[in-house]
Phi, psi and omega in degrees: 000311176309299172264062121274322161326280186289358160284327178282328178282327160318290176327315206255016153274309175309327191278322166304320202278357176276328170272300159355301194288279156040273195299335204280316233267350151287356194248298192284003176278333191280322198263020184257323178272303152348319177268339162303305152356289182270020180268292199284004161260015172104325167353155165262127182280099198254149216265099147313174148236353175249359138310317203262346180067050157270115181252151183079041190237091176286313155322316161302341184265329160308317186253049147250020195241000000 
């Protein structure tokens, strides 16, 4: 009975972080070419969110200001 539990609370924590990345895998695919970008033209990789066309990252935006 105990690890059945835990075993059901397993499941259903993956299957939230499988939807969670869901949601993730564009934003963080966007600032990963952003960063390639400024690796290879020699830079220091400084993190934009409206270079990478992140949109709703308003913190970032604030301390990038």
């Amino acid at each position: 009975m105990d690890w059945g539990l835990g075993n059901l609370g397993f499941v259903i924590i993956v299957w939230l972080n499988m939807v969670a990345l869901t949601f993730l895998i564009k934003p963080a695919l966007q600032a990963l070419k952003d960063y390639d970008v400024q690796r290879r033209a020699g830079k220091d990789s400084v993190f934009d969110p409206k270079v990478a066309r992140i949109a709703n990252a308003d913190f970032w935006e604030r301390v990038g200001d």
